[in-house]
N, CA, C and O of each residue as an XYZ file, in Angstrom:
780
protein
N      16.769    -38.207     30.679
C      15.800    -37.308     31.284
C      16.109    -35.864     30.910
O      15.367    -34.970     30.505
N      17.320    -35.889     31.143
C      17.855    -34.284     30.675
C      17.426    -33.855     29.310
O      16.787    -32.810     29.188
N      17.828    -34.815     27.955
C      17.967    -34.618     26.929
C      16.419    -34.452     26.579
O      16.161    -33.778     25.582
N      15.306    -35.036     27.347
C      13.909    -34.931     27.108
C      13.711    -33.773     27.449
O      12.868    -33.233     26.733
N      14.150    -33.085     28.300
C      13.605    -31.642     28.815
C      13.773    -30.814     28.230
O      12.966    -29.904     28.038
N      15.501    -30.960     27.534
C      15.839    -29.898     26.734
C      14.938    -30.131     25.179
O      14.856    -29.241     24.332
N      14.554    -30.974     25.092
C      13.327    -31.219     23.685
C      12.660    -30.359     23.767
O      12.643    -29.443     22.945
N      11.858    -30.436     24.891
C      10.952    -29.888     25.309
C      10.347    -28.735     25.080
O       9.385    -28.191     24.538
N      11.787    -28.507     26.033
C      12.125    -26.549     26.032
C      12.218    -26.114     24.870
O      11.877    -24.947     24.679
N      12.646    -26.821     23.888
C      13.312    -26.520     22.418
C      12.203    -26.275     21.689
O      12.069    -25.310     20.936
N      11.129    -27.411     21.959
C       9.995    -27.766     20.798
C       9.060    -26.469     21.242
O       8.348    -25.976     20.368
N       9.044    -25.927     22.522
C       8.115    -24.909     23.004
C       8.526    -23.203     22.340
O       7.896    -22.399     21.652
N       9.988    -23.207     23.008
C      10.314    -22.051     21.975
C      10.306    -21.857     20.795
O      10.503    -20.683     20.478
N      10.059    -22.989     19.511
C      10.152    -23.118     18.091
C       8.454    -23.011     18.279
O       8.342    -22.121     17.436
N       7.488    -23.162     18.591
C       5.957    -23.408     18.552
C       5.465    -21.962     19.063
O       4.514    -21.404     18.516
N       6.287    -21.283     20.331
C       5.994    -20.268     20.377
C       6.413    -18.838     19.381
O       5.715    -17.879     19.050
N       7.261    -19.033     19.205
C       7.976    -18.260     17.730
C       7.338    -18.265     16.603
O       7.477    -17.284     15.872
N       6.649    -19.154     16.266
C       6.157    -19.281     14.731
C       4.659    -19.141     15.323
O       4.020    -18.463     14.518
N       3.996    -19.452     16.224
C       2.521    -18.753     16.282
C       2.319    -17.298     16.602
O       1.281    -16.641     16.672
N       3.797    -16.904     16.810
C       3.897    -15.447     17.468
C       4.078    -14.243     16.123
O       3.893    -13.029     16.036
N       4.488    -15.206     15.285
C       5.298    -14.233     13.936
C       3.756    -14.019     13.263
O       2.992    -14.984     13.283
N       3.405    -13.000     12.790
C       2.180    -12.410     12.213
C       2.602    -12.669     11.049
O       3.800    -12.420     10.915
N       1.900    -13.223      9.817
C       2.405    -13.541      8.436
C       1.369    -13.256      7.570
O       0.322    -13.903      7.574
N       1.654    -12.064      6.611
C       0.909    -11.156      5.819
C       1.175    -11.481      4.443
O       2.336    -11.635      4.064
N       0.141    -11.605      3.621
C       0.344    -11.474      2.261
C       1.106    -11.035      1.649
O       1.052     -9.838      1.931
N       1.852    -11.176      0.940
C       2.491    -10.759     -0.406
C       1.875     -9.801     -0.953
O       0.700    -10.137     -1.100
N       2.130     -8.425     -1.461
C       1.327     -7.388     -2.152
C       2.469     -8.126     -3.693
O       3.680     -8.315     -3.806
N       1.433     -8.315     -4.497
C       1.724     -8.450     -5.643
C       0.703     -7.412     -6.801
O      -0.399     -6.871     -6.710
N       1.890     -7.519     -7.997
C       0.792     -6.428     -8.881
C       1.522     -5.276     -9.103
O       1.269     -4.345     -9.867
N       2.429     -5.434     -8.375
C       3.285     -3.893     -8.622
C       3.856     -3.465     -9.965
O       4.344     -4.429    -10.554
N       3.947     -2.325    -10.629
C       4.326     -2.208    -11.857
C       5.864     -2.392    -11.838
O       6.526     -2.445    -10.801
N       6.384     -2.489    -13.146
C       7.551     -3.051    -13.385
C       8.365     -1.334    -13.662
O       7.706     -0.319    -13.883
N       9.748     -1.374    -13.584
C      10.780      0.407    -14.015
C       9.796      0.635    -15.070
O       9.153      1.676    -14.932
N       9.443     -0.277    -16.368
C       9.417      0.504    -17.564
C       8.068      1.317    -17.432
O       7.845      2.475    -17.786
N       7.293      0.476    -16.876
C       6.097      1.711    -17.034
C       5.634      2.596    -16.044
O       4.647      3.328    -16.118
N       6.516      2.456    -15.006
C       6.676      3.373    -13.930
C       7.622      4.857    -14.657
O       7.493      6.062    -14.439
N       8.504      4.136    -15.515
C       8.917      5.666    -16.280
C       8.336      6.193    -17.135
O       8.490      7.369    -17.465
N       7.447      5.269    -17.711
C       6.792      6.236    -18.179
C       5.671      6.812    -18.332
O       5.092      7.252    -19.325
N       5.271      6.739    -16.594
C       3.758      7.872    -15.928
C       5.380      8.990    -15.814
O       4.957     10.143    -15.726
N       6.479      9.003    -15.798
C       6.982     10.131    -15.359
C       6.606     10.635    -13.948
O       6.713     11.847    -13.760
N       6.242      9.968    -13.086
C       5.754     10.274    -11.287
C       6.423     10.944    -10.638
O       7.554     10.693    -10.221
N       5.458     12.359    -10.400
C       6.070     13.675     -9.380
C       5.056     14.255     -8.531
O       4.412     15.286     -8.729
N       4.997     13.386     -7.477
C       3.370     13.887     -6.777
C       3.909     14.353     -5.785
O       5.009     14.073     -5.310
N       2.718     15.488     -5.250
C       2.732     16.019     -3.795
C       2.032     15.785     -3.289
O       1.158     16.616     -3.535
N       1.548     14.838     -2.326
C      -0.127     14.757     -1.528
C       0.280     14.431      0.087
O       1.316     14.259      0.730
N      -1.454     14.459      0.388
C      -1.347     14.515      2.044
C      -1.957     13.582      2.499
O      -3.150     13.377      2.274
N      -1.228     12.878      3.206
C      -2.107     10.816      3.362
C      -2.861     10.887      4.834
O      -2.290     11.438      5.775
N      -3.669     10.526      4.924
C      -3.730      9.652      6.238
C      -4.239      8.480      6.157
O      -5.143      8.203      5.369
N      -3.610      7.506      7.122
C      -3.915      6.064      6.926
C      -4.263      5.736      8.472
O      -3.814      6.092      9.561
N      -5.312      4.860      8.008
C      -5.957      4.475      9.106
C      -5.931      2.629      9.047
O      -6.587      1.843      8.362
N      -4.478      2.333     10.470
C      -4.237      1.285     10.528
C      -3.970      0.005     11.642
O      -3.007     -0.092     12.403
N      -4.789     -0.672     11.542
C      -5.157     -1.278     13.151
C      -5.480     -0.027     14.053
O      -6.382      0.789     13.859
N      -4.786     -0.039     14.828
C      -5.577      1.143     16.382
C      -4.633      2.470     16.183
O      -4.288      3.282     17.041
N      -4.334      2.438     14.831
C      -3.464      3.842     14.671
C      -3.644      4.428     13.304
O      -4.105      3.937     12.274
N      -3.161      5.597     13.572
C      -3.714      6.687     12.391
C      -2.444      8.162     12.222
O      -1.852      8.920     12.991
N      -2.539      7.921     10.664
C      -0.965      8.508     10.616
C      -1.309      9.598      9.407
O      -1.883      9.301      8.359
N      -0.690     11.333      9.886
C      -1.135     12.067      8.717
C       0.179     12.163      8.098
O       1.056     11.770      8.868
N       0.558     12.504      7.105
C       1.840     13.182      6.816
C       1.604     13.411      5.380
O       0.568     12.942      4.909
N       2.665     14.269      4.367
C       2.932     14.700      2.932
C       3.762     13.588      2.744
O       4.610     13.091      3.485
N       3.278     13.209      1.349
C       3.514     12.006      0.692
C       4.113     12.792     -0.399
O       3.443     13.474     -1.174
N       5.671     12.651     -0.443
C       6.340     13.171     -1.922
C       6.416     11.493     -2.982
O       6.500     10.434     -2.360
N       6.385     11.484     -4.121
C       6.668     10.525     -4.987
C       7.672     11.456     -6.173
O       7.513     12.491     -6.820
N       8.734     10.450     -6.024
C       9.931     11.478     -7.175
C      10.145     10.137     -8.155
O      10.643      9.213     -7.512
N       9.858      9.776     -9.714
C      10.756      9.323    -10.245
C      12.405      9.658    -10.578
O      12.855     10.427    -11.427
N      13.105      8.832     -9.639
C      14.604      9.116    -10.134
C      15.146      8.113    -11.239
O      14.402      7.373    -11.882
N      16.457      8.165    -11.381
C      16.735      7.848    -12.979
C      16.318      6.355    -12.823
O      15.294      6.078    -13.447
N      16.857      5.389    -12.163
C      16.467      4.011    -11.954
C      15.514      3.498    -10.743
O      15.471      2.276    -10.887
N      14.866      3.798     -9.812
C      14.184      4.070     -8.815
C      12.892      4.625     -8.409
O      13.194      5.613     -9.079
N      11.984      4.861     -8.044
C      10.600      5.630     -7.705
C      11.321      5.867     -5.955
O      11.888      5.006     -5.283
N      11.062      7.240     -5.600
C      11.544      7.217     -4.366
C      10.462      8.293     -4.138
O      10.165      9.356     -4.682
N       9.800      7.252     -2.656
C       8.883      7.645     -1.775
C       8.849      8.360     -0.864
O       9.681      7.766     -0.177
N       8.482      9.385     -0.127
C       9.322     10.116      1.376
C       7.718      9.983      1.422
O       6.812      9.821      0.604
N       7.843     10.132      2.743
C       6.735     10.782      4.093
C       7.517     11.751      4.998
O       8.660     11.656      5.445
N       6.421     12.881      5.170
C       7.303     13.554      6.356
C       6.312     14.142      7.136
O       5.299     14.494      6.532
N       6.366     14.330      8.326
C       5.236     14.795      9.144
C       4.862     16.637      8.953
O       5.047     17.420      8.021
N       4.186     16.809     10.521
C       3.993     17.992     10.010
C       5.278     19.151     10.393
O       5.359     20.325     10.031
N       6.282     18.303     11.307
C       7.494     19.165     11.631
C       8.812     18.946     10.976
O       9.896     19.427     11.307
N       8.433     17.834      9.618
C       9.295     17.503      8.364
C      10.137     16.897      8.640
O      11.149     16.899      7.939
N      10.024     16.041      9.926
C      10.599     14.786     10.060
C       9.862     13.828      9.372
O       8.655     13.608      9.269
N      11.375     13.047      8.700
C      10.774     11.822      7.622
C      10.348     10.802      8.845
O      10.864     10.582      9.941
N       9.314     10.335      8.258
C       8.512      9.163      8.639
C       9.270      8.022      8.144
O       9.720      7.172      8.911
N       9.404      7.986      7.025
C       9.627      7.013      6.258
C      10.087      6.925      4.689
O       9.181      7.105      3.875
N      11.085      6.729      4.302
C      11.480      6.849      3.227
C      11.569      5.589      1.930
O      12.671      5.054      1.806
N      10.689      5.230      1.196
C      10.919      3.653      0.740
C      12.068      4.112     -1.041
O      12.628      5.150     -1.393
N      11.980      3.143     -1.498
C      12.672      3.359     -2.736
C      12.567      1.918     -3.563
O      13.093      0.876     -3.170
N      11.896      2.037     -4.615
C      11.381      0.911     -5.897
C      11.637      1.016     -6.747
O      11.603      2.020     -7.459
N      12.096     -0.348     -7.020
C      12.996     -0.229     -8.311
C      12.493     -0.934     -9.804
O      13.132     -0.951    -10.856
N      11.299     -1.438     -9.567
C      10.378     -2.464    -10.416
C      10.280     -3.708    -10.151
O       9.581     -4.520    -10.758
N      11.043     -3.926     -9.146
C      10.847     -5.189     -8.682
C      10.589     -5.375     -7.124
O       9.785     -6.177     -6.648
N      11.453     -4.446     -6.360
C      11.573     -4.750     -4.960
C      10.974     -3.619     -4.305
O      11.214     -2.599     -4.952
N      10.188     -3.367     -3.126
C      10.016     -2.257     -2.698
C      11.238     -2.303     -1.016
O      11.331     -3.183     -0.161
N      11.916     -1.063     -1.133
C      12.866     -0.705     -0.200
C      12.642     -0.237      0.582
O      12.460      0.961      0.363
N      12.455     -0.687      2.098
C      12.189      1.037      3.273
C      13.741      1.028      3.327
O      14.519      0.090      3.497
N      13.983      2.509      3.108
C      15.044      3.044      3.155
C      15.922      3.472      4.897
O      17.018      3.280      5.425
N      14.444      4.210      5.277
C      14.347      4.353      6.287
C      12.651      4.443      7.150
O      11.701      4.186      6.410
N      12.431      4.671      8.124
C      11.195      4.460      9.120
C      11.493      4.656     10.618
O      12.345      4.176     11.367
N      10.146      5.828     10.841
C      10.359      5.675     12.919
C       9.646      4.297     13.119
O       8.932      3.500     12.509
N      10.280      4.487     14.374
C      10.199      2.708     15.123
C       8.197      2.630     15.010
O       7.968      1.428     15.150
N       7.250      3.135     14.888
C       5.851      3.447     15.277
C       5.223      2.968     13.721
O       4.029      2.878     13.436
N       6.266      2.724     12.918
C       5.901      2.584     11.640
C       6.350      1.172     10.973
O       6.086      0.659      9.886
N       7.213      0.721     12.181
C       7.953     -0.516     11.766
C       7.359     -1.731     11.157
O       8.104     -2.593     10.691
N       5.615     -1.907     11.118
C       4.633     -3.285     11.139
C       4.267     -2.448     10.023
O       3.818     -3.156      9.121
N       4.280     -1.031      9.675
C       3.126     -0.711      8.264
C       3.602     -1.774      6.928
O       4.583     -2.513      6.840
N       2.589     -1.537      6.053
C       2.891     -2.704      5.380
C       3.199     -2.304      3.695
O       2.609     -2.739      2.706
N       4.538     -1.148      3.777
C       4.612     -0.519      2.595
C       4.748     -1.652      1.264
O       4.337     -1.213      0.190
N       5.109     -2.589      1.266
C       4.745     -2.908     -0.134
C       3.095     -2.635     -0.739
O       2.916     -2.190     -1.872
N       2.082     -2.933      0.090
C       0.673     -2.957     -0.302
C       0.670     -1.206     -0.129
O      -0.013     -0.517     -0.887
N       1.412     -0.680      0.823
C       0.835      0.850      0.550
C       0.977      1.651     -0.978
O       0.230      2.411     -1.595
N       2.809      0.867     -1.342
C       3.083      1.817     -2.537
C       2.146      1.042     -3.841
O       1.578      1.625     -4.765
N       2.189     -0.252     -3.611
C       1.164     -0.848     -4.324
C      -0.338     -0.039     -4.708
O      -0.744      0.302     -5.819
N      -0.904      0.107     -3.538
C      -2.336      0.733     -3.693
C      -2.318      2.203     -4.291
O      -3.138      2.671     -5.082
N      -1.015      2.942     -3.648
C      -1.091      4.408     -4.302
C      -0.672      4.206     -5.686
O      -1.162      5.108     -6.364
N       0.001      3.434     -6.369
C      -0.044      3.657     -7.844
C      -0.901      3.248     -8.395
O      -1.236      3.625     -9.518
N      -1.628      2.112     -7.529
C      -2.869      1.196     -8.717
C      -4.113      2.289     -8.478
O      -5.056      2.349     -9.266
N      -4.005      3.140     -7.305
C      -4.808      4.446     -7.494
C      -4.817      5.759     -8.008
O      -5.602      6.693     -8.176
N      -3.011      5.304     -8.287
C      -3.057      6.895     -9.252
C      -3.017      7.229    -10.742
O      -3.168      8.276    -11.372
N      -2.683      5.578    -11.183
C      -1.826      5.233    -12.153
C      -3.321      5.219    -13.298
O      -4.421      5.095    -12.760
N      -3.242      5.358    -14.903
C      -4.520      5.041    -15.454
C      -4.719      3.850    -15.573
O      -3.806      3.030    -15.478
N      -6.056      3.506    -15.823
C      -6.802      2.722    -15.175
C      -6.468      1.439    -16.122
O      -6.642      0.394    -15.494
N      -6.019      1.227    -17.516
C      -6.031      0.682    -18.707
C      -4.069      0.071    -17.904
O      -3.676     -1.096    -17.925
N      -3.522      0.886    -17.510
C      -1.869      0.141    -17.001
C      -2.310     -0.813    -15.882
O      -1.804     -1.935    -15.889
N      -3.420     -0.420    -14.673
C      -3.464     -1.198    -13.288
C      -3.976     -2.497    -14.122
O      -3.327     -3.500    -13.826
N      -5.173     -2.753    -15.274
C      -5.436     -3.886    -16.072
C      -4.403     -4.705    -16.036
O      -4.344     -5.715    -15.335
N      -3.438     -4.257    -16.883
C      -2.201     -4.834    -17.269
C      -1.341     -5.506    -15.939
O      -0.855     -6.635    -16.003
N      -1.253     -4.803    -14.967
C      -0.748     -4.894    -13.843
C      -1.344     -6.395    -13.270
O      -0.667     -7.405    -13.076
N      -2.783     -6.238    -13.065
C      -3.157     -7.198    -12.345
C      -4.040     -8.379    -13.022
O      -4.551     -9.221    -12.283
N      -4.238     -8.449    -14.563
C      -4.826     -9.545    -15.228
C      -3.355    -10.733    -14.920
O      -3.869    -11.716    -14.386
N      -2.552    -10.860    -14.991
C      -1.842    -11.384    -14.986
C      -1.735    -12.163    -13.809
O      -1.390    -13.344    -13.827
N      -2.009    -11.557    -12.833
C      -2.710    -12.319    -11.185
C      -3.256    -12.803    -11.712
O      -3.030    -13.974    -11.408
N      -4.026    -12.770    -12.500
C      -5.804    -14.020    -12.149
C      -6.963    -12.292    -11.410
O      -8.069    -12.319    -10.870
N      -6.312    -11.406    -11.642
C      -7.475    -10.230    -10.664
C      -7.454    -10.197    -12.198
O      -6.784    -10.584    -13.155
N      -9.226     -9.115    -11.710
C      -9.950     -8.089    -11.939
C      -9.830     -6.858    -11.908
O      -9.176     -6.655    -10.885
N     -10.123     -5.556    -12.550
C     -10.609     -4.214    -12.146
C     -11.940     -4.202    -12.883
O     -12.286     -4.687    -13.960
N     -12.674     -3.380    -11.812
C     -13.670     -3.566    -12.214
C     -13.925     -1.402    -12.122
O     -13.907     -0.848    -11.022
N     -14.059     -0.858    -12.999
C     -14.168      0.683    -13.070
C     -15.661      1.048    -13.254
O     -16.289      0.727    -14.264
N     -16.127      1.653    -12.344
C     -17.150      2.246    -13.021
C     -17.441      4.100    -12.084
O     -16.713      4.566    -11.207
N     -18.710      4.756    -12.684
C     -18.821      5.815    -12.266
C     -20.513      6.315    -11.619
O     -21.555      6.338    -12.274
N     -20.366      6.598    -10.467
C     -21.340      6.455     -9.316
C     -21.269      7.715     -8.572
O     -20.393      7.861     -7.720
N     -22.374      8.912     -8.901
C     -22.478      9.818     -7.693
C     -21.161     11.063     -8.068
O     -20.910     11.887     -7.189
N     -20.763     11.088     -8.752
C     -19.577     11.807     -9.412
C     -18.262     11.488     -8.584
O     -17.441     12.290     -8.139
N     -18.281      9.970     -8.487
C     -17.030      9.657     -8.130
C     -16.640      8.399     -9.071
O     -17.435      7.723     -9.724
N     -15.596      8.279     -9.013
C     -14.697      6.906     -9.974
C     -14.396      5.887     -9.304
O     -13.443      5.927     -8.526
N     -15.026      4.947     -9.442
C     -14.852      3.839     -8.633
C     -14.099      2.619     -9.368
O     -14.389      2.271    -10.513
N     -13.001      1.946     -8.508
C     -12.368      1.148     -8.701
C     -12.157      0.065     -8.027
O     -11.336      0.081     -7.110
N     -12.749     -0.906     -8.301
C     -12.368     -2.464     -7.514
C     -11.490     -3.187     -8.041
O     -11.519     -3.318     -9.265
N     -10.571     -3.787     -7.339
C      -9.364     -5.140     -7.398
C     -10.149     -6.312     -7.209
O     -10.010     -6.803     -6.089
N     -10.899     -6.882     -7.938
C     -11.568     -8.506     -7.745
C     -10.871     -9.652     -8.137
O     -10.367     -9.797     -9.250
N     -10.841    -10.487     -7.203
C     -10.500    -11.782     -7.390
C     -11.523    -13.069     -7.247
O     -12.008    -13.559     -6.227
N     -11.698    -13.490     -8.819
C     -12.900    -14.897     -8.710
C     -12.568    -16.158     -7.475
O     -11.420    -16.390     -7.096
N     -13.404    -16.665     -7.115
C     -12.971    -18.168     -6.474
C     -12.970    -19.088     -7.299
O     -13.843    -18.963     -8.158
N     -12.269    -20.062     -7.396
C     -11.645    -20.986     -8.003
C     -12.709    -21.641     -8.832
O     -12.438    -22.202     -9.894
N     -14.417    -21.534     -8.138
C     -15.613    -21.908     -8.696
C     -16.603    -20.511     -9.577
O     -17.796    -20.300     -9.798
N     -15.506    -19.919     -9.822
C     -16.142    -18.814    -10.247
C     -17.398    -17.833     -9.571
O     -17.733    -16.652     -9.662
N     -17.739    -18.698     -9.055
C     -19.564    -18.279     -8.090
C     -19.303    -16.987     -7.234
O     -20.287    -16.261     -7.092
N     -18.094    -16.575     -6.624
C     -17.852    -15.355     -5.665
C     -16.968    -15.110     -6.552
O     -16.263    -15.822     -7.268
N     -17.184    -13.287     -6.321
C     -16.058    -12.661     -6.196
C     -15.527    -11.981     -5.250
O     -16.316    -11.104     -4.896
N     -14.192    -11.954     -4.442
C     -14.003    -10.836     -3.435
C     -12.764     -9.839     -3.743
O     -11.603     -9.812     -4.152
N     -13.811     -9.050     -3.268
C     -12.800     -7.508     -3.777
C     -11.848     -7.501     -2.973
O     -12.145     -8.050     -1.912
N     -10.648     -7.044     -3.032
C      -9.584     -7.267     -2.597
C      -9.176     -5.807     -2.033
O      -8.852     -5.628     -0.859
N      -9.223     -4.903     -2.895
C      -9.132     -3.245     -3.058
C     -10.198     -2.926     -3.376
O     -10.898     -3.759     -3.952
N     -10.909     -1.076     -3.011
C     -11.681     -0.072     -3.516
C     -11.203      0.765     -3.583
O     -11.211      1.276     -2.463
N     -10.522      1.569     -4.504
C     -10.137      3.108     -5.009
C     -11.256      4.085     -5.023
O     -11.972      3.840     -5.994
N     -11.720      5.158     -4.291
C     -12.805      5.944     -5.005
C     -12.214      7.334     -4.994
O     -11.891      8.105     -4.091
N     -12.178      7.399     -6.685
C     -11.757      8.872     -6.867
C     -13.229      9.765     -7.394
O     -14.103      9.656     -8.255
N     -12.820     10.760     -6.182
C     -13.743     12.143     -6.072
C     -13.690     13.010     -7.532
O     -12.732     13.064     -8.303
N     -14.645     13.488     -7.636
C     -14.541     14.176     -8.997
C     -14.080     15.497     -9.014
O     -13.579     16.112     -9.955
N     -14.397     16.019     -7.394
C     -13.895     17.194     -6.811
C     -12.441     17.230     -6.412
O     -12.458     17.240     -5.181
N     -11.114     17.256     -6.858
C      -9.743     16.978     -6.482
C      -9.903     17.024     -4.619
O      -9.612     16.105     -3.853
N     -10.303     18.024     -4.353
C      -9.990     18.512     -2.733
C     -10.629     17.469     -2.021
O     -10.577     17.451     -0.792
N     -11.373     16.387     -2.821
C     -11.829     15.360     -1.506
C     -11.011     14.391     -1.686
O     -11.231     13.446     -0.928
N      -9.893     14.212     -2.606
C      -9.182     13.429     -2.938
C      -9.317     11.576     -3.423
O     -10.207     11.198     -4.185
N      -8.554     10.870     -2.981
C      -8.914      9.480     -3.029
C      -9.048      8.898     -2.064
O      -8.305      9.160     -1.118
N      -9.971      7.971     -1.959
C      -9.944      6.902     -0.922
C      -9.363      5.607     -1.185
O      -9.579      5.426     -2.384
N      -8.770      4.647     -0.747
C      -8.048      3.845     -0.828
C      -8.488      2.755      0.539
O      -8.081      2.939      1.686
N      -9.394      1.612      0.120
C      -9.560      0.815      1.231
C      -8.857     -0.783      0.871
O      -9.370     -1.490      0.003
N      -8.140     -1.045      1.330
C      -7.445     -2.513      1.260
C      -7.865     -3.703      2.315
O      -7.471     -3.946      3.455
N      -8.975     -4.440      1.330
C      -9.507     -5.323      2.690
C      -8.919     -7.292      2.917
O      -9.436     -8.369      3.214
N      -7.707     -6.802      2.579
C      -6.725     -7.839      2.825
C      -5.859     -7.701      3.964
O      -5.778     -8.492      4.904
N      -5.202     -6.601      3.800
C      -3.997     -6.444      5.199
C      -4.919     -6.192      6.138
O      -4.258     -6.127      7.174
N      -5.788     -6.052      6.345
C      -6.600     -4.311      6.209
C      -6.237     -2.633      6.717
O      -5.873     -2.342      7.857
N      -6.398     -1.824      5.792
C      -6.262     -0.353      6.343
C      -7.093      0.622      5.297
O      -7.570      0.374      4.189
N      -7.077      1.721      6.016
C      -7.960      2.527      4.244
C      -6.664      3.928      4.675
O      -5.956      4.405      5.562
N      -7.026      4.017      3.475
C      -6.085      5.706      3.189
C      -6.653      6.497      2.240
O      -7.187      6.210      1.169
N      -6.402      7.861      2.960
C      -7.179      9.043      1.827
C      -5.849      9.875      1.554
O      -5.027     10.247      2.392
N      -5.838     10.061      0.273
C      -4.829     10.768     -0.136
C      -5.460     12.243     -0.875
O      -6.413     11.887     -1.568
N      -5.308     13.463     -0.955
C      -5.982     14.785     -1.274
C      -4.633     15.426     -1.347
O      -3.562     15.009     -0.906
N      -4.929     16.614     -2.046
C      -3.942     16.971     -2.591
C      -3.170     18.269     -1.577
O      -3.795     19.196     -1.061
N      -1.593     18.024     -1.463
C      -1.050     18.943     -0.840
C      -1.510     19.835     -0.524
O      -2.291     20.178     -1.411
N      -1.523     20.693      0.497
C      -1.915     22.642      0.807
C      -0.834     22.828      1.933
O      -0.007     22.095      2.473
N      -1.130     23.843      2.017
C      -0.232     25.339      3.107
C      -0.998     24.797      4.691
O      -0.378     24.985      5.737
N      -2.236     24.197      4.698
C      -2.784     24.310      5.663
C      -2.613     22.797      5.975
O      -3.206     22.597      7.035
N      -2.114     21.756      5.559
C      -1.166     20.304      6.344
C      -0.582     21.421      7.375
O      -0.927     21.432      8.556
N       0.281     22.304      6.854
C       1.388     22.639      7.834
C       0.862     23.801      8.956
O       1.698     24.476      9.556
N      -0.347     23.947      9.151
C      -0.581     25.084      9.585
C      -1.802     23.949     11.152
O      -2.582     24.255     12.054
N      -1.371     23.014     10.727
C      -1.821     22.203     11.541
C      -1.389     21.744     13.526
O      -2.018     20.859     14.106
């Protein structure tokens, strides 16, 4: 009788644990060191991401170091948010506040290079999935879709939309309708901090 109960108890905590664990895609597609060295990547921009019931601004530094791509976020009182570090294979949070702990930086650093990166490398990047890019130009903006066929060819679903503004100051949009979140990235100013 005992040994049934403790089953029990056992089989309930293992059933509650694994329907409880949220289990997210794989961001695949990421570029490999070599051709991450050589975009040479030194950006300054200003993100906000809009994710589940939260919304996060901060300056987005990107530094290529000698073996590494290293990511910072920092708010507007230059506390790091979050620090990741990629090496061509793995993406690293280095560090992160606890409010940031569920974001889903592999697909973030993913999306900011397949949005910053030219358009002829993200090809390369993601034919190899079985994806698509699909580029075209609409309204004086640059539009970029991540498509993936169904197995019957008959659908396609976009996976990603990049839309780059032709005007720098409206920056990029970045919508990911897999994890889901969207992010606009525009370019650094004096007035993030004056915020």
């Amino acid at each position: 009788m005992m040994s049934r109960y403790c089953y029990v108890i056992g089989l309930s905590i293992l059933v509650g644990t694994l329907t409880g664990c949220q289990i997210l895609p794989k961001a695949q597609g990421l570029p490999n060191r070599m051709q991450l060295e050589q975009q040479q990547l030194l950006s300054e921009q200003q993100a906000e991401i809009l994710w589940r019931d939260q919304s996060f601004s901060f300056l987005l530094y990107q530094k290529q170091q000698s073996n590494y791509l290293q990511v910072l976020a920092l708010s507007i009182s230059g506390q790091v948010l979050f620090e990741l570090h990629y090496d061509g294979k793995k993406v690293q949070v280095i560090q992160r506040i606890p409010e940031m702990k569920y974001l889903p930086f592999d697909f973030l650093l993913r999306d900011i290079l397949w949005a910053t990166l030219p358009v002829q490398q993200v090809r390369q990047d993601v034919e190899p999935l079985g994806l698509q890019v699909l580029a075209q130009q609409h309204d004086q903006q640059d539009i970029r879709e991540i498509q993936q066929q169904s197995q019957t060819k008959m659908q396609t679903k976009t996976l990603l939309r990049v839309i780059h503004h032709i005007h720098p100051q409206q920056g990029i949009q970045i919508e990911n309708f897999v994890v889901p979140y969207r992010m606009i990235l525009t370019p650094a100013s004096a007035s993030f901090f004056a915020e």
